[in-house]
N, C-alpha and C positions, 0 to 999 in steps of 0.2 A: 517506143523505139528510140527517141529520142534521150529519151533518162539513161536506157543502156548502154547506146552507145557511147555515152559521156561516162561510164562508169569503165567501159570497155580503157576507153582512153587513159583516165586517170589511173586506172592498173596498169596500165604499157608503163606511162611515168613512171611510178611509184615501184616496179620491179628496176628499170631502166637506173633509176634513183637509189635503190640497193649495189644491182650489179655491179656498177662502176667504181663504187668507193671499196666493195668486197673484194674486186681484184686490186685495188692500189693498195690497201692494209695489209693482205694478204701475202702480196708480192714483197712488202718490205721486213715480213720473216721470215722469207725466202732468202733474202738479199746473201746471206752467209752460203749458202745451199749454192748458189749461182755461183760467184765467187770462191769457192772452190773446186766448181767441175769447169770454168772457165780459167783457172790459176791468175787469178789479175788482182791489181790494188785497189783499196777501199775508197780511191780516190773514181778510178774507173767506175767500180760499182754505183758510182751516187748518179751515172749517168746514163742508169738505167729507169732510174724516177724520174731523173730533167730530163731526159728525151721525152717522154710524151709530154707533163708537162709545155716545155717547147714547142710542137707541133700543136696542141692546143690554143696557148695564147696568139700563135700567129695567125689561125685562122679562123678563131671565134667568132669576131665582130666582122669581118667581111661577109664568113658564112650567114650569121644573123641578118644582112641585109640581101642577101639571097634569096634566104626562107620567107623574109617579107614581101619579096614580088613575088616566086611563085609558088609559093603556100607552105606554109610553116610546117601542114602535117606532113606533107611532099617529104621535105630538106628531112624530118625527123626521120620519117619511116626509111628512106635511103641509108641516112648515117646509122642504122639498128641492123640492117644489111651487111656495111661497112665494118662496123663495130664486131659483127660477129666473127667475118671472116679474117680479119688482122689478128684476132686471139687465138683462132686456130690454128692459123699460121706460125705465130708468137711458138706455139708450146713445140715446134720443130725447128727453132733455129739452132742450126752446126754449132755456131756459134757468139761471141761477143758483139761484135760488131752486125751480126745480121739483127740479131736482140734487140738492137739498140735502135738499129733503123726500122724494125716494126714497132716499138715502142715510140718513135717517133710518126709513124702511119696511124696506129691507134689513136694519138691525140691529136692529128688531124680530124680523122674523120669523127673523134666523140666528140667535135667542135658544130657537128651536125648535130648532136644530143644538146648539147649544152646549150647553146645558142635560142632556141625554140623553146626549149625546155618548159621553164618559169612561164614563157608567154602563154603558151595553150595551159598551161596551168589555172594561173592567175582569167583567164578568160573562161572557165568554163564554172565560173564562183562569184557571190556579191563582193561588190566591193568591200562590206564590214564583215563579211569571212574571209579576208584575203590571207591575214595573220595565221590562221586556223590552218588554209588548206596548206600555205607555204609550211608550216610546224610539221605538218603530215608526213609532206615531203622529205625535209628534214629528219624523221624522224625514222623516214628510210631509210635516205642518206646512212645515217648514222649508225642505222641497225647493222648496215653493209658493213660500214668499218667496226662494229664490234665484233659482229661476226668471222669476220675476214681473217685476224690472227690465227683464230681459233680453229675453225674450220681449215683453213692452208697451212697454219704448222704444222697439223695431224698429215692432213696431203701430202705437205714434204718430206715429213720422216715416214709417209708410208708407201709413196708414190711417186715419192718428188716433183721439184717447182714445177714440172711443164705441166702437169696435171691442173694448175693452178689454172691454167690459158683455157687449157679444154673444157674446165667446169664453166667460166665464165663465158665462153662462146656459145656455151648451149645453152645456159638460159636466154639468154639474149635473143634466142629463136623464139621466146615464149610470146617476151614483148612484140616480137615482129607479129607472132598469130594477131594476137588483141587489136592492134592496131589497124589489122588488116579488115577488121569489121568497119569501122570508121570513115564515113564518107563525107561529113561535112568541111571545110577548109578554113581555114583565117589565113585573113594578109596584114600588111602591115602598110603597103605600100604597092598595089597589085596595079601591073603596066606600066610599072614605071621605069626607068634606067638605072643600069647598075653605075657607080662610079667608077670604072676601071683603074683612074690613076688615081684616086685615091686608095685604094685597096691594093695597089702594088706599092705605095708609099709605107702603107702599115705591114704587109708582107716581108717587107725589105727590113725596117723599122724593129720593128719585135723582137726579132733572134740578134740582132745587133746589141740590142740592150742587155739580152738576154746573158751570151755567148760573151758579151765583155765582161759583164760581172764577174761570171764564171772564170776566164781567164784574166781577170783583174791581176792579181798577184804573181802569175807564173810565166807570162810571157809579156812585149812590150807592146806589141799590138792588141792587147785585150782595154788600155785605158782608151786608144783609136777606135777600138769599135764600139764603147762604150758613150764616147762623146758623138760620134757617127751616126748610132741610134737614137740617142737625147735628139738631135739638128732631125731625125728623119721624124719624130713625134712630131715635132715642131711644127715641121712641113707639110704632116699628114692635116693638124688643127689648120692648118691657112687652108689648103687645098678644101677642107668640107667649108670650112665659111664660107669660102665662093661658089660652091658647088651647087647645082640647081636640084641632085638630087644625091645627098651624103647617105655617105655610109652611114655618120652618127653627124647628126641636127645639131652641128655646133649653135648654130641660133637659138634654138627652141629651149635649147639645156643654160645657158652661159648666164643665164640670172637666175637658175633655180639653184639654190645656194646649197638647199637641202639635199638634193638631189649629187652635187658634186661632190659634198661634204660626204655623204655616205657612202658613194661608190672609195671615197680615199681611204676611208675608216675603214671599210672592209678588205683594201686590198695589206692597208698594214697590220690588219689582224691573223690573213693570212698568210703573212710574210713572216707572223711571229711563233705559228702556231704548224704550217703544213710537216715540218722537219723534222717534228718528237719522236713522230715512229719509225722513221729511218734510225733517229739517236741512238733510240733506245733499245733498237732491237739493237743493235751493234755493242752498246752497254752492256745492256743484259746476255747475251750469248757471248762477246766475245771477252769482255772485262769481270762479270760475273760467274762465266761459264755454266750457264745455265743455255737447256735445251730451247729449240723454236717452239713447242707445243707450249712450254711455260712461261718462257718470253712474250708469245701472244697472249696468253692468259693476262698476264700483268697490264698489257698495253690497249687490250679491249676493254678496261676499267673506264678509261674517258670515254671512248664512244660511247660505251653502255648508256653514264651518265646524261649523255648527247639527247641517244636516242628517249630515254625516257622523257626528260624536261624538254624536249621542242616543243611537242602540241602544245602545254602549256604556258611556255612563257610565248609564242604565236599567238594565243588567244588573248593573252595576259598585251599583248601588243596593237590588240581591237578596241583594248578599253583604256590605256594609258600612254601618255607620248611612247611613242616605240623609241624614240632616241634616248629616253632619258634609261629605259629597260637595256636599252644595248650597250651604253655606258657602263650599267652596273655590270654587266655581265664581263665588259673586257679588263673591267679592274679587278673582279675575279683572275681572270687567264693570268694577269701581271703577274697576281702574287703567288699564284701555281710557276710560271716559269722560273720566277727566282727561286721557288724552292727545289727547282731540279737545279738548277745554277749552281748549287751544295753540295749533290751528289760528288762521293768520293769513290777512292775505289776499294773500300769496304763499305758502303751503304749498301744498307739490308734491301730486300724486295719491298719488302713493306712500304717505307720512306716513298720508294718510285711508287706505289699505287696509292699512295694518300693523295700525292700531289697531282696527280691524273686524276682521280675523283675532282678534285676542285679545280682543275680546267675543264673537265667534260661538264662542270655546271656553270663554269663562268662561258665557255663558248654555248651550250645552248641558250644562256641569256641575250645572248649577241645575234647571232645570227639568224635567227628566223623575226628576230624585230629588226634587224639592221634592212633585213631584205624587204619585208613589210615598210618600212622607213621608206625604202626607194621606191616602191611600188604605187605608193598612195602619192607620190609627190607628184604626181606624172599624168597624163591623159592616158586614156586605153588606148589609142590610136599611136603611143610613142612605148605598149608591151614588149613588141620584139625589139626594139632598140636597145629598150633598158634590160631587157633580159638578157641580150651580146654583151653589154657594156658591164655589167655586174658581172658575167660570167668570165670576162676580160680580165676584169680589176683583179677577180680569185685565181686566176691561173695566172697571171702578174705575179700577186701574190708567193702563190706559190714557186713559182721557178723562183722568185730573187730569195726566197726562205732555202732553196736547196743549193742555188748558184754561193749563197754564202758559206752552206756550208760545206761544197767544194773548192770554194776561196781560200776558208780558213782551215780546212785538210792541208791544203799545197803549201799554203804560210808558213803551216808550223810544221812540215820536212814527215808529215802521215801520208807517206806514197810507199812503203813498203807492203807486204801484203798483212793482211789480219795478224794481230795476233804478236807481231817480231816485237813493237815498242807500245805495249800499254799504257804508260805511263805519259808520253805526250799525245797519244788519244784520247784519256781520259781532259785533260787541260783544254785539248780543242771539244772536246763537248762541252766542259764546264762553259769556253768563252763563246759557246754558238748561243748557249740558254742566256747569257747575259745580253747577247745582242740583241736575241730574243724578247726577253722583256722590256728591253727599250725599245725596241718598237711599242709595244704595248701602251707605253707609260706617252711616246707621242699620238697614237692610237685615242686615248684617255683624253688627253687636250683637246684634239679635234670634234669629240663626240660633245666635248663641255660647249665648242664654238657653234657647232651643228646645230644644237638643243635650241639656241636664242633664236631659230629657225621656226614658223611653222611648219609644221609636215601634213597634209593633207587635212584632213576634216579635225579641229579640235573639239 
């Protein structure tokens, strides 16, 4: 009974682990589809991705210390409730602005998914399969976002985007069955007090940093909220060190070198890496004038590649320093972004799917040893913190990878609608893949500083 139920479980995950990525890849070869039954600019549209995004990172790591006092599988199986019913909602919004605030409720509540996630993961496996089961995962993940073009281009040109919302709410019912077999519980911190004002520090804190990036260049209050944010991280780090019972164990964490080092390395991986498929769908349909079922085609080439190499460089991550494997993997990503950095506006389709082949091999070298990295550095008893905290740094990540490049839209004067000035669109993609890769190339450093670390058992 026991064996099943944990099999029951790891299937919730590992659909849960598809779902999620198949509706964001999905949705971003929609993005043209949206934007035109909405009549709005390309600038708008990007804040159809940063809005959940956004509601995400803002409530990750509080939710994470939720799930820890009253049961991780609790917070999971509510936010799978959650999760379903915002997508079905999603696929009836009037309109733009409704869109955007369920997209922003979405990544609220999948901060219930996320947050748990990795922990009941990583706990229901030896610690020298930790690489293996995280790859799995990953390998989910990844299936979802190869899948996702694919599958939702066809959707849009056959049914359009909202069909997108409805598919993905009903499976998401499936996970909620499975789970519901499931009786046993993990804590992390059971009976103990939540930090309230530390958790409204980070609340406040997040979309501030968020929403200034975002607004960095186009208004003057976006550099104010942007330093207003910086002062409220700040705040939120004092407030745990005092605190008798944090959100995140500034104590516990602040000399594990390896542990900081990695969470940073992943969040600028995903700062370099979350934006290709908003890019490129936009490249490819609106500069190439190529349809969404082909546009997807092209952009499921890196997932593919995701999906296949996770389990094994996860395993490959059991037998050799994971930090030195997730190094190699992100100076792969590097030399893939610079070569979309190139693209012109006659480069062939080809050119884009060579160079997505060699990011979807350089991130699966990264990411399931980057996470393994942070996993093993750490006590079982500190799972759901590092699982908030990892899932924090990627959704960080992410927003300042989309906040930039609705930055460098407004800079360079792409607020008309699709279509009117290809020519300084195509420039603001070239200079988003440049920025792009320097992260990467800072990414690269840190992983060289991290390495002279041990990370759990050598």
């Amino acid at each position: 009974d026991c064996f099943f139920m944990y099999k029951r479980l790891l299937l919730a995950i590992i659909i849960t682990s598809f779902i999620g990525p198949f509706a964001g890849s999905g949705l971003s070869v929609a993005i043209p589809a949206i934007g035109r039954e909405f009549v709005i600019t390309a600038e708008m549209l990007s804040y159809v991705v940063f809005a959940f995004l956004l509601g995400s990172a803002m409530f990750v790591l509080p939710i994470g210390r939720v799930a820890d006092i009253y049961g991780r599988r609790k917070i999971y199986t509510i936010g799978l409730w959650l999760f379903a019913g915002t997508f079905l909602l999603a696929g009836i919004a009037p309109n733009i602005e409704s869109l955007v605030a369920m997209r922003f409720l979405q990544g609220a509540v999948m901060s219930m998914i996320f947050g748990p996630g990795m922990a009941l993961l990583v706990s229901t496996v030896k610690k020298e399969e930790q690489g293996k089961a995280i790859g799995y995962s990953a390998a989910a993940t990844y299936s979802g976002l190869s899948m996702g073009p694919v599958i939702c281009g066809f959707l849009c040109e056959l049914l359009g985007w909202r069909s997108i919302f409805f598919l993905t709410g009903a499976v998401v019912c499936l996970s909620i069955y499975l789970i519901r077999g499931v009786q046993e519980e993990w804590y992390g911190g059971r009976n103990e007090a939540l930090d309230l004002k530390g958790s409204l520090c980070f609340l406040l804190a997040a979309p501030m940093i968020l929403l200034g990036l975002s607004e960095f260049s186009e208004s003057g209050y976006g550099v104010w909220l942007l330093l207003a944010g910086i002062l409220g991280v700040m705040a939120f780090g004092y407030i745990e060190y005092k605190s008798s019972s944090p959100c995140l164990d500034v104590k516990a964490f602040k000399s594990n070198k390896a542990f900081i080092m990695s969470n940073l390395v992943a969040m600028l991986h995903y700062s370099g890496t979350f934006a290709i498929s908003f890019l490129l769908s936009v490249y490819l349909q609106v500069i190439c004038g190529l349809s969404a079922s082909y546009a997807g085609g092209i952009i499921l080439l890196q997932p593919v590649m995701m999906a296949v190499l996770s389990p094994m460089a996860g395993s490959l991550s059991d037998r050799v320093h994971p930090g030195k494997v997730a190094a190699f993997g992100m100076a792969l990503t590097c030399s893939g972004l610079f070569g979309l950095s190139l693209l012109d506006m006659d480069s062939s389709p080809l050119r884009v799917g060579v160079n997505l082949l060699w990011i979807g091999i350089g991130f699966a070298f990264f990411s399931s040893p980057n996470n393994n990295a942070i996993m093993r550095s750490i006590e079982a008893k500190y799972y759901g913190t590092a699982s908030s905290l990892l899932a924090t740094m990627r959704l960080f990540g992410q927003s300042i990878s989309m906040a930039m490049v609705t930055m460098l839209l407004a800079a360079n004067g792409v607020s008309s609608m699709l279509g009117e000035d290809n020519i300084q669109l195509m420039s603001t993609i070239q200079m988003c893949f440049r920025l792009f890769a320097f992260f990467s190339i800072m990414g690269i450093g840190m992983c060289l500083v991290r390495n002279k670390n041990k990370i759990g058992r050598e």
